[in-house]
Every structure is written in C-alpha cells, then in structure tokens.
Biopython code that builds the backbone (N, CA, C, O; Angstrom):
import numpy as np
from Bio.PDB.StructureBuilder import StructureBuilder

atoms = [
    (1, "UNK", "N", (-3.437, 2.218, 10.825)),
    (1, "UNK", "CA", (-2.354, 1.658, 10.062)),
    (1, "UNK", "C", (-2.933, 0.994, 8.802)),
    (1, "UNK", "O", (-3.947, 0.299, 8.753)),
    (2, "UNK", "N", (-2.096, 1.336, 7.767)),
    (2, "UNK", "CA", (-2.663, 0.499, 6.601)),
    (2, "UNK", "C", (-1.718, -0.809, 6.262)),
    (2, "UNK", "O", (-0.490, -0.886, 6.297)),
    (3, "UNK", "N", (-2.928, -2.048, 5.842)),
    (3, "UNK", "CA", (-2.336, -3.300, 5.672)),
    (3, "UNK", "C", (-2.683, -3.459, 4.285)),
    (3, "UNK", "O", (-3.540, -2.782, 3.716)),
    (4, "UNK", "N", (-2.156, -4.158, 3.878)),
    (4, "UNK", "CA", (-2.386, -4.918, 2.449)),
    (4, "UNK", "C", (-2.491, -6.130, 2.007)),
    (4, "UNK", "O", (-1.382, -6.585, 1.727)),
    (5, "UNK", "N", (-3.350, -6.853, 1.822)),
    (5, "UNK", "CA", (-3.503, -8.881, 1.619)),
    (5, "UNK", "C", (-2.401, -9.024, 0.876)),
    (5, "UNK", "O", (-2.548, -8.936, -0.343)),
    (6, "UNK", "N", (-1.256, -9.236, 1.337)),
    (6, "UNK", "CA", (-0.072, -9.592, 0.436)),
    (6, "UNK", "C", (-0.493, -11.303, -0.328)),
    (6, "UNK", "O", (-0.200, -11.595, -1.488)),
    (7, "UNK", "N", (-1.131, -12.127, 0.528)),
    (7, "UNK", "CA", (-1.518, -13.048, -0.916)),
    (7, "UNK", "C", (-2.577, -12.900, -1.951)),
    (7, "UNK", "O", (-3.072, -13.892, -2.484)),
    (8, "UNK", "N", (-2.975, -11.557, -2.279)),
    (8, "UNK", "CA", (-3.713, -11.087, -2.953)),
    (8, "UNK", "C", (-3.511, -10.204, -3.959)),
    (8, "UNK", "O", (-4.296, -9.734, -4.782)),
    (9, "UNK", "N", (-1.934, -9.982, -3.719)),
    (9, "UNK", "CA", (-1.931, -8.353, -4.422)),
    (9, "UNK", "C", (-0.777, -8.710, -5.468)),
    (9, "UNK", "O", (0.311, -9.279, -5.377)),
    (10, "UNK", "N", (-1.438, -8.173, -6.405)),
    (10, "UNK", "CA", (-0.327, -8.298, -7.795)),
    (10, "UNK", "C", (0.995, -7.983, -7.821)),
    (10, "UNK", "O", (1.762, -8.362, -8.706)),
    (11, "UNK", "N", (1.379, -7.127, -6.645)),
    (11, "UNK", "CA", (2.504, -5.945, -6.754)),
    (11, "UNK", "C", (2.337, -5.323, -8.058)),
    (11, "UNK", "O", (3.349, -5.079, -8.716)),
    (12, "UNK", "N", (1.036, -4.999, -8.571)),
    (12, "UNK", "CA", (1.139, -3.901, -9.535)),
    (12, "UNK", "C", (1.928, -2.065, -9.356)),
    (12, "UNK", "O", (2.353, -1.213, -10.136)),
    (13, "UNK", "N", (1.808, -2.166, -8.272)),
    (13, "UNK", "CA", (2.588, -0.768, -7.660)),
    (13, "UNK", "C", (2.262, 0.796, -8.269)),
    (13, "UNK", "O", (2.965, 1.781, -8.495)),
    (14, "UNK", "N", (0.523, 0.422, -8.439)),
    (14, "UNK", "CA", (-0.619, 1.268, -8.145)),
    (14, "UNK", "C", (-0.101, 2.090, -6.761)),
    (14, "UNK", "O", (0.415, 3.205, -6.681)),
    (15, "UNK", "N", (-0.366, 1.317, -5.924)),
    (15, "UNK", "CA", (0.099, 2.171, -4.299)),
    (15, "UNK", "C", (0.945, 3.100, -4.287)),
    (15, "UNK", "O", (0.956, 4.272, -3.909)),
    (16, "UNK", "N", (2.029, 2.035, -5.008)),
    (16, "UNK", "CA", (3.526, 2.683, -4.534)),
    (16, "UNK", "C", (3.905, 3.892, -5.370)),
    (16, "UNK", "O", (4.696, 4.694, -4.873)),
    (17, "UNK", "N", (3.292, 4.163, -6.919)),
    (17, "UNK", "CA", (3.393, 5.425, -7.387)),
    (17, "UNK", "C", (2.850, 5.733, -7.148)),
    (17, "UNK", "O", (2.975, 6.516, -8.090)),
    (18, "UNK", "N", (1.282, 6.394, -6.223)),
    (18, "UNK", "CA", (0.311, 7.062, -5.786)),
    (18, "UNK", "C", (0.956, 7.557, -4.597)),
    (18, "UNK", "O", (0.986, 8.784, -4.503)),
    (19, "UNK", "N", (1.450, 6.923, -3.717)),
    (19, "UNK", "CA", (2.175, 7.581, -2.234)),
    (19, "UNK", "C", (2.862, 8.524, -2.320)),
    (19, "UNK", "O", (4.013, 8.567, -2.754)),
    (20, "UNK", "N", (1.983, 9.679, -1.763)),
    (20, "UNK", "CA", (2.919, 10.711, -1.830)),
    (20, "UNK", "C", (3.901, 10.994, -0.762)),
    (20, "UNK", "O", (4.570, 12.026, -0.816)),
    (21, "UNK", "N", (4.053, 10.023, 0.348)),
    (21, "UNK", "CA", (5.366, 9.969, 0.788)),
    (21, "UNK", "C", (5.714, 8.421, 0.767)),
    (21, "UNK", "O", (5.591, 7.581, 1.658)),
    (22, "UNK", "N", (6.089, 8.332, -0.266)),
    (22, "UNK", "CA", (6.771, 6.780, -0.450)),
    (22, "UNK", "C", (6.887, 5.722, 0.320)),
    (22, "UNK", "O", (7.873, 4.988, 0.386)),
    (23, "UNK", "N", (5.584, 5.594, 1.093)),
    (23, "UNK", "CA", (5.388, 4.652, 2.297)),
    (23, "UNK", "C", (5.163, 3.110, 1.966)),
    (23, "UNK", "O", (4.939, 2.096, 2.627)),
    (24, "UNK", "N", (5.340, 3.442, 0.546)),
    (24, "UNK", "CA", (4.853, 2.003, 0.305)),
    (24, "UNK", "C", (5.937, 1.763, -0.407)),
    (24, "UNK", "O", (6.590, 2.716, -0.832)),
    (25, "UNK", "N", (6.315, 0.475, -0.661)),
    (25, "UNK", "CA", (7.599, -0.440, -1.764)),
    (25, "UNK", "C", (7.668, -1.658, -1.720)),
    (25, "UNK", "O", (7.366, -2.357, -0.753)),
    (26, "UNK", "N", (8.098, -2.040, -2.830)),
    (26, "UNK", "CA", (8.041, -3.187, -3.318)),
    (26, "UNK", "C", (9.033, -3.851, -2.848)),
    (26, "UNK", "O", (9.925, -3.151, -3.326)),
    (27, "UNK", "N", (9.690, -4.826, -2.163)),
    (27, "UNK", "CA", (10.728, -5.982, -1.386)),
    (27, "UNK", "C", (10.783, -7.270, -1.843)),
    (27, "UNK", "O", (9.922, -8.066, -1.468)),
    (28, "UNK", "N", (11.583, -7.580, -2.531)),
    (28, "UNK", "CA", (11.264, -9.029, -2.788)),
    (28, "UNK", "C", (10.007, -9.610, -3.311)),
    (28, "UNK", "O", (9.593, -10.720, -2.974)),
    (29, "UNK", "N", (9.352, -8.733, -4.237)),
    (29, "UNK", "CA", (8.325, -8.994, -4.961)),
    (29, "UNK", "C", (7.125, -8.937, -3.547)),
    (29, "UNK", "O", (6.448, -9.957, -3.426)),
    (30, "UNK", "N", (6.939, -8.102, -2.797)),
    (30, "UNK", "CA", (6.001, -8.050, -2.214)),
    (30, "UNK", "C", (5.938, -6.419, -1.779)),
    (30, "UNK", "O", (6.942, -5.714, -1.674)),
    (31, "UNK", "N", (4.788, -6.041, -1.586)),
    (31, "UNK", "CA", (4.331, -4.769, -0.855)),
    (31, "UNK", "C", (4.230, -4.462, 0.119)),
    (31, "UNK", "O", (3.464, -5.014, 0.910)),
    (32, "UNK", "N", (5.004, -3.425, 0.415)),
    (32, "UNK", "CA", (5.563, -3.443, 1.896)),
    (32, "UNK", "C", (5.021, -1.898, 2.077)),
    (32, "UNK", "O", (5.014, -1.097, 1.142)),
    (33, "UNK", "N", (4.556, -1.583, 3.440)),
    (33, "UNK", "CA", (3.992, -0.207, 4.143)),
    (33, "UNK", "C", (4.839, 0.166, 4.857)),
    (33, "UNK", "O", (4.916, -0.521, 5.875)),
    (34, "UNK", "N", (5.805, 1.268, 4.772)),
    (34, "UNK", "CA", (6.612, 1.881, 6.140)),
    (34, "UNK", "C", (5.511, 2.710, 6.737)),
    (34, "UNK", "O", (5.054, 3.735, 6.232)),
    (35, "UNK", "N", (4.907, 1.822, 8.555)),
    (35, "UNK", "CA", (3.988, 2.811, 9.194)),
    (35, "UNK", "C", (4.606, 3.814, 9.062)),
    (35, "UNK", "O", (4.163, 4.794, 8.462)),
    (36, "UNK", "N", (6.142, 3.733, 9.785)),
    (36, "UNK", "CA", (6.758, 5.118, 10.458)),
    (36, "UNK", "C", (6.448, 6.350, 9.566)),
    (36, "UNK", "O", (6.543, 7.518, 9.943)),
    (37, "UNK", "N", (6.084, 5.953, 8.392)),
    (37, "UNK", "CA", (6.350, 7.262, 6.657)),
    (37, "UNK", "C", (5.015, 7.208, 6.687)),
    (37, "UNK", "O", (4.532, 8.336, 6.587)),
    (38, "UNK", "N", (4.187, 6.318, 6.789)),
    (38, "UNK", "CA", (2.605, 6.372, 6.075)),
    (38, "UNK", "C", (1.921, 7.170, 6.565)),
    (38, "UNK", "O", (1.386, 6.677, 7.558)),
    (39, "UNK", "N", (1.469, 8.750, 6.312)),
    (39, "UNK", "CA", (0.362, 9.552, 7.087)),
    (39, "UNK", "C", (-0.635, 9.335, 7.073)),
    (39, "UNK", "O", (-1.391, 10.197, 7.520)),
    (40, "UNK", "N", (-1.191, 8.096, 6.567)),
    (40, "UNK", "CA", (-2.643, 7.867, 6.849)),
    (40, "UNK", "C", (-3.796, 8.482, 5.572)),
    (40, "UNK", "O", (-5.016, 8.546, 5.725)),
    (41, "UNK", "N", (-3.159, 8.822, 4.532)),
    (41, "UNK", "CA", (-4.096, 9.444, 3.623)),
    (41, "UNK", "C", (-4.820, 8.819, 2.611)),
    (41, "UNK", "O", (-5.187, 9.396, 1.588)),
    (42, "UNK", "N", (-5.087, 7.343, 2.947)),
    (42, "UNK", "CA", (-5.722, 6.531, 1.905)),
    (42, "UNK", "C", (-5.925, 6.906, 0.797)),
    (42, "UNK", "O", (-7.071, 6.870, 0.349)),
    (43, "UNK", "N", (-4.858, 7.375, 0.039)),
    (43, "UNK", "CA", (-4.828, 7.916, -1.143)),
    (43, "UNK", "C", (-5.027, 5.430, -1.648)),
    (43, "UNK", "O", (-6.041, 4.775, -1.891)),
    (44, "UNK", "N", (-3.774, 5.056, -1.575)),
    (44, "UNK", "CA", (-3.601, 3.909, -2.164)),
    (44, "UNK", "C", (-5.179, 2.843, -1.979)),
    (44, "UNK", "O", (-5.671, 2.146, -2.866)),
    (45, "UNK", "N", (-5.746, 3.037, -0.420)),
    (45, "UNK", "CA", (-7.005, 2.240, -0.827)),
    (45, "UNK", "C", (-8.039, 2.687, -1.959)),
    (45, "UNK", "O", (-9.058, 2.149, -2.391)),
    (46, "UNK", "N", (-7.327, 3.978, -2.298)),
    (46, "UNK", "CA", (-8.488, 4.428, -3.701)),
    (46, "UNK", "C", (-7.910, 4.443, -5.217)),
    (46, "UNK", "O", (-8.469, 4.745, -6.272)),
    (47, "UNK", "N", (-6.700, 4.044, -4.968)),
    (47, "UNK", "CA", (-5.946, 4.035, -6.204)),
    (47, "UNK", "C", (-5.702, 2.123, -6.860)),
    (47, "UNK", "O", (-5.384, 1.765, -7.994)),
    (48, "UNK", "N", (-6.041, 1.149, -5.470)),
    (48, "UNK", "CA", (-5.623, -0.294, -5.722)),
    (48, "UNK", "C", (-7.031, -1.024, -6.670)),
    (48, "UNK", "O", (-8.192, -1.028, -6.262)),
    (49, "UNK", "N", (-6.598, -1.554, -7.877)),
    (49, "UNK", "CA", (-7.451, -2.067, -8.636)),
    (49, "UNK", "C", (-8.240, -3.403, -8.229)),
    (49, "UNK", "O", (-9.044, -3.947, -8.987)),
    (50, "UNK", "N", (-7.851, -3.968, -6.676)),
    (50, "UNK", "CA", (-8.385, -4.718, -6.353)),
    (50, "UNK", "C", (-8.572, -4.569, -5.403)),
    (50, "UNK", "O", (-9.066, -5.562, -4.871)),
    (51, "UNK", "N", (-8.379, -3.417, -4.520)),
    (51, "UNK", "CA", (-9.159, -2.994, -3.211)),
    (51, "UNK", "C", (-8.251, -3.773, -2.028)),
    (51, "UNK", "O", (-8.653, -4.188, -0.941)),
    (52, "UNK", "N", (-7.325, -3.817, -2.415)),
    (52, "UNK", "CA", (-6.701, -4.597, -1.288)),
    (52, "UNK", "C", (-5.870, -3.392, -0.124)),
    (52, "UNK", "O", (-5.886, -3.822, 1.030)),
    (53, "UNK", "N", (-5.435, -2.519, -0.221)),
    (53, "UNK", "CA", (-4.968, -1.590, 1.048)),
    (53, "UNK", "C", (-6.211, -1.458, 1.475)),
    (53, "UNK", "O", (-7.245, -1.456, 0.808)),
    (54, "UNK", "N", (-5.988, -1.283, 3.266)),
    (54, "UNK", "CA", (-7.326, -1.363, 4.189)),
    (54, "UNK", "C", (-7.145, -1.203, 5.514)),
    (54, "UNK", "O", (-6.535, -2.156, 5.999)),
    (55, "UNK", "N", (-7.468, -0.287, 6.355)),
    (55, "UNK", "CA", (-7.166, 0.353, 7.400)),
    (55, "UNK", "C", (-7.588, -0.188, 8.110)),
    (55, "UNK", "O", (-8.783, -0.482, 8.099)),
    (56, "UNK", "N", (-6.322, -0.720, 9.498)),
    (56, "UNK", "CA", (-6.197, -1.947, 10.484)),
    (56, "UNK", "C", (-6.614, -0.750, 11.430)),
    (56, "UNK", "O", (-5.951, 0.271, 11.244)),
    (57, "UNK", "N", (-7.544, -0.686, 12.364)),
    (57, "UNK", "CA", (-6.824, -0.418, 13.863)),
    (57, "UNK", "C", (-5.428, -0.659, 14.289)),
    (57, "UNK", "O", (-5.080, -0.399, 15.441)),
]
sb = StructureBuilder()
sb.init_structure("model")
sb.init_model(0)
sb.init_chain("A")
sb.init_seg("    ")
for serial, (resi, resn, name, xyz) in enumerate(atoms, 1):
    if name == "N":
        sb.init_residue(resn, " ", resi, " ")
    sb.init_atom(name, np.array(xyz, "f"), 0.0, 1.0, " ", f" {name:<3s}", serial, name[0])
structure = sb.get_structure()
C-alpha cells in the first residue's frame, strides 16, 4: 500500500497527475490514496519532488 507524509507534502499534485489510474486526489487540501484504485506502480514515489509517497506493508 502506498502512504504519503501528509504533514510533509505540499499537495503539489505531482502524484495525482502522474496516476495513471487516478488513485490519488486531493480532499480538503490534502492527498489522499484510494488503495481500492492504486495498482501498486510507484509511478508517484518517482514522480514526488520530495520523496514523500512510500510503500507501507
């Protein structure tokens, strides 16, 4: 599962246009991961300018 340091992260929404299934979005000024959508393709831990998406067990 991918997490994200939400007190860390700009909501620049790097992630969220990189997801190619829109697993990621922005809520109330925060970054939000739908597991149920997210296939796991760490596209966003290679796209975040501060390295913050990061794969939980």
């Amino acid at each position: 599962m991918i997490e994200i340091d939400k007190e860390k992260c700009a909501a620049c929404c790097g992630c969220v246009d990189h997801c190619p299934v829109a697993a990621i979005s922005v809520i109330d000024d925060e970054v939000v991961v739908d597991s149920d959508i997210c296939m796991e393709c760490l596209i966003c831990t290679k796209v975040c300018p501060l390295g913050l998406p990061h794969w939980v067990d």
